[in-house]
N, C-alpha and C positions, 0 to 999 in steps of 0.2 A: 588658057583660052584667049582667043584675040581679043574678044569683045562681049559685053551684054548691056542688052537695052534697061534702062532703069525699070521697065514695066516689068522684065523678067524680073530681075531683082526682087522687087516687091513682093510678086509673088512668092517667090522662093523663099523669101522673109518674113511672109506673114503681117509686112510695113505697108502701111497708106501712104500712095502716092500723092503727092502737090506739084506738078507741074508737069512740064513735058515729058512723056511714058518710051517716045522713040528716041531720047537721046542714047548713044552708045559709050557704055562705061569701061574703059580700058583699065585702068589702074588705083590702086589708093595712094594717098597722101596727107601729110597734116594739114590741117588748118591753112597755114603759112606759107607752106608750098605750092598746095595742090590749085590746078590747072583746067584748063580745056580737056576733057576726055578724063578727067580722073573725079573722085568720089572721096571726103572725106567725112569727119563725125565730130561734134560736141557733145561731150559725156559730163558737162558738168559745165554751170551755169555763170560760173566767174571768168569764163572763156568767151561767153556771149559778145563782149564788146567786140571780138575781132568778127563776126559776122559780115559785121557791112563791108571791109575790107576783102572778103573772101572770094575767091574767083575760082574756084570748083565749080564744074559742073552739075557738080548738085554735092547735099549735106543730110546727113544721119545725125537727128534730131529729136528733142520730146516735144510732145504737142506744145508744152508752156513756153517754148524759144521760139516759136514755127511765125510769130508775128515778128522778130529781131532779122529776119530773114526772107529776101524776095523773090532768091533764085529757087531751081529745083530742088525739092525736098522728099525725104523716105522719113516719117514721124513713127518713129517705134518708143515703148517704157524703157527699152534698155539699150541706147546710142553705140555702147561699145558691144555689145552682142552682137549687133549688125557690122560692126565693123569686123570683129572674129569671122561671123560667118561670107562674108562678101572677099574677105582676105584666103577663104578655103574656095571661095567658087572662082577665084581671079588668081589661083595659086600656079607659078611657074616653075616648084621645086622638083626637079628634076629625078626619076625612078635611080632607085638603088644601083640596077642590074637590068638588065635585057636578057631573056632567053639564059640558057646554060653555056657558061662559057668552057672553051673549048681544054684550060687552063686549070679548070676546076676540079677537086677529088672527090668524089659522091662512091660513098661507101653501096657496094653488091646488094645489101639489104636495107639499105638505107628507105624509108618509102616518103617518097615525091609528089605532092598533090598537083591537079590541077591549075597551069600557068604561072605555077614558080620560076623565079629568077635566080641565079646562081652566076655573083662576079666572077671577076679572073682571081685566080691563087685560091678560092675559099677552100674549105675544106668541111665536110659530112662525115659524118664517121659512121660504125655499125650501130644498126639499130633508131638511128635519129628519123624524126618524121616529122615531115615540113608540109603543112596545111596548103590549103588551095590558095593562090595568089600572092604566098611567101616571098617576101623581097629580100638576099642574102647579097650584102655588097663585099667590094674585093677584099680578099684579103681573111673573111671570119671564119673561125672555127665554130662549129657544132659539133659537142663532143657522144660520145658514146650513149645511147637510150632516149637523149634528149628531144626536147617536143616544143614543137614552134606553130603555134595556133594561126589560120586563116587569117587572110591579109596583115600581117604582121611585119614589119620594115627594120634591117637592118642595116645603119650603114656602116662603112669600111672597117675594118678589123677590128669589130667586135666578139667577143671570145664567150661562148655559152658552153660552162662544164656538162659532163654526164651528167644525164638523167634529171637537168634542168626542166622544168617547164615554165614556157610562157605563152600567155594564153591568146586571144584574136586582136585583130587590129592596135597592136602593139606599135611603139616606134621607141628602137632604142636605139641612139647617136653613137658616133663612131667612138674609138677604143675604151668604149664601154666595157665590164669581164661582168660575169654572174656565174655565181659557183664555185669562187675559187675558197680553197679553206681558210674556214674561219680559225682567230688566233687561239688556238686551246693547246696548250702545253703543261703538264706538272712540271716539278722540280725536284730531281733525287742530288741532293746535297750538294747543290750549285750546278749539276749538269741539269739540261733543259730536254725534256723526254716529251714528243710530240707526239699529242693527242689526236686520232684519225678523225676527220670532218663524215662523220655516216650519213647524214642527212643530205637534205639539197637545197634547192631553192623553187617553191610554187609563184608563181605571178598571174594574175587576173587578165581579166582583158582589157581593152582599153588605157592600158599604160604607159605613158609615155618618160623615157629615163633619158636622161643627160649624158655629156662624152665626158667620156673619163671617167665614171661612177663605177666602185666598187660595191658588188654586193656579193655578202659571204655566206656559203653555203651551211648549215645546220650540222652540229656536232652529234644529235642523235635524230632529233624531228628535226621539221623544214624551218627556213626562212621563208615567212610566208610576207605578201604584199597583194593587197586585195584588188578588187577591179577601179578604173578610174582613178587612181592614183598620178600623182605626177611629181616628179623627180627632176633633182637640175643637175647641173653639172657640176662635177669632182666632188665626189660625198661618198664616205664612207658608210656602208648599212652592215653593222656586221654579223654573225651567226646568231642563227633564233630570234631576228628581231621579227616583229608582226605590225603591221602597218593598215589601220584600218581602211575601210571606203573614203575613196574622196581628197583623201588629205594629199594637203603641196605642201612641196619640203623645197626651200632656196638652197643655191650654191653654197660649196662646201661646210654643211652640216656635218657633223660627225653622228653617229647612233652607236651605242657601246654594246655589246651582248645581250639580246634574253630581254630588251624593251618591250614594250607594249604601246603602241600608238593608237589612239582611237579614230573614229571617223569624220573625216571633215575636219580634219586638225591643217593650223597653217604655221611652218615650221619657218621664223627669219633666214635668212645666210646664215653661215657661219656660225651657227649656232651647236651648242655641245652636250648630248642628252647624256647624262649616266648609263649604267648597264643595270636589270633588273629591278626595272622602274617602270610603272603604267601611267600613261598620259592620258585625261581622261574624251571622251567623242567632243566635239567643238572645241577646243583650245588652241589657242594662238599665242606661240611665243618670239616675240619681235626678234632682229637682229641680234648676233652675237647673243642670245638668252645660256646662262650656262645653269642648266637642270642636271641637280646633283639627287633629288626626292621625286615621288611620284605626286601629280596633281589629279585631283581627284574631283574638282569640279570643274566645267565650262568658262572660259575667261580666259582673257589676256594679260601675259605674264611677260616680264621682261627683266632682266638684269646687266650688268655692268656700268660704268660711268661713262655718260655723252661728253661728247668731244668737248676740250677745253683750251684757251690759249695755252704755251707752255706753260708761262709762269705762274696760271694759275693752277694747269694740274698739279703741277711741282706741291705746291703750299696743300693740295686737298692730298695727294699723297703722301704728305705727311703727316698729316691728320690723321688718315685713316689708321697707318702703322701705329698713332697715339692713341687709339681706341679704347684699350683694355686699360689700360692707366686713366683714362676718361673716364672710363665708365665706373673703376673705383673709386675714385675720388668722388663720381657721382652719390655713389650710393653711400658713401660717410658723412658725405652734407644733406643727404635727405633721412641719413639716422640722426642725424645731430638736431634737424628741425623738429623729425618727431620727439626726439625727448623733451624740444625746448617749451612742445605747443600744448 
């Protein structure tokens, strides 16, 4: 949109207005940047001092700052809420797809809801069914029985196997895959005999997945992933994992088979969950955390060694490798004290 007057905003926001209601707010910015015509926020109080310097046309603020500051103000409890939500009503990210393109393969029985879009190259296959206001960008596959839930966004060559489902106002980022089989293989006496993926993959509504994310389809039951969920980019989810409500998961996490995630869980980057392990509803495990056990109460968990000069990691790494020798010799001087005392 071009524009909106701080009075709309507010409204829209549910925020108390302090100053001029007819100014027109074009854009956001930080602090630092932001201008004539744009809108920025302070979400946190050790930021205050750059106020007086600020030349926005107005600031997303809590009442306890709202004296640090002269110009136009919106006073909401939660600064950066306001800024998410003023970032969706001032958004310029552009639709997936326009109309069906003329390029595209949409399978005879395919069924098409209401105002779907359909890139150039996609492809529909038999049986798939694309809810009302469906966004399919260039280039994705929708495979065979698959189900793609009202206002749901795909962008460019995104690949959804058979008999996937995902459910409404979805938004999964480009070369994204979901359904592709998960890794189950036996082994007859060193050949490697491949175990069929029967299952699929269930997804909630309100999901939103990362580009590049693999997620693998269930070897007997589904890989399930609940509503409101959020996912980043280049992560591995693999067969039978279950992901409760709520929970964020950072860039390239791995998830190993047959996990169990609970709800409102916040997963660091790069982080590396075991296979057949349940993670309990609120836990937080920071960066790189590498969960090899199930935790079984709410808490934040974290593992690995923070960053160190060279030369100092050098010396703890060799420490560590000296552990077990540590640790016996520990316990022959604390049997030698108990005999002595």
């Amino acid at each position: 949109m071009a524009g909106i007057t701080l009075a709309e905003i507010a409204a829209k926001l549910g925020a108390e207005l302090r100053g001029d209601g007819t100014v027109v707010i074009e854009s956001i910015a930080g602090m630092d940047q932001a201008g004539e015509g744009q809108i920025t926020f302070l979400s946190s109080s050790k930021y205050r001092k750059h106020l007086a310097q600020c030349k926005a046309s107005a600031v997303m603020l809590k009442e306890g700052d709202l004296s640090f500051f002269e110009g136009n103000a919106l006073v909401m409890k939660d600064p950066y809420l306001g800024y998410a939500l003023i970032a969706q009503l001032l958004d310029t990210t552009p639709v997936a797809a326009t109309d069906i393109a003329s390029s595209a393969f949409v399978a005879d029985d395919a069924v098409i809801g209401e105002g779907v879009a359909i890139g150039h190259n996609a492809v529909i296959e038999s049986g798939a069914q694309l809810g009302d206001n469906v966004q399919i960008g260039p280039g994705c596959f929708i495979g065979k029985n698959a189900v793609i839930g009202a206002g749901t966004k795909l962008w460019a060559n995104v690949t959804i196997y058979h008999n996937v489902v995902l459910g409404e106002q979805c938004l999964v980022q480009s070369s994204t895959v979901i359904g592709a089989d998960g890794f189950g293989y036996a082994n007859d006496k060193g050949e490697w005999v491949k175990i069929p993926q029967l299952g699929s993959v269930r997804i909630g509504n309100r999901v939103e997945i990362g580009a590049c994310t693999t997620i693998d389809r269930g070897a007997l039951d589904d890989t399930i992933i609940e509503d409101n969920v959020i996912i980043d980019n280049q992560m591995q989810i693999a067969h039978n994992v279950q992901i409760g409500y709520g929970t964020a998961m950072a860039g390239g996490t791995i998830v190993a088979g047959s996990t169990k995630i609970g709800k409102y869980c916040i997963i660091g980057g790069a982080s590396v969950l075991n296979g057949h392990i349940e993670i309990a509803d609120g836990v937080t495990i920071t960066g790189m955390g590498m969960v090899m056990r199930s935790i079984e109460e709410k808490g934040m968990f974290s593992s690995g060694i923070p960053l160190q000069p060279n030369r100092e990691w050098r010396k703890t790494a060799a420490r560590v490798m000296k552990i077990d020798e540590m640790n016996k010799r520990l316990k022959t001087v604390e049997k030698k004290l108990e005999e002595n005392s």
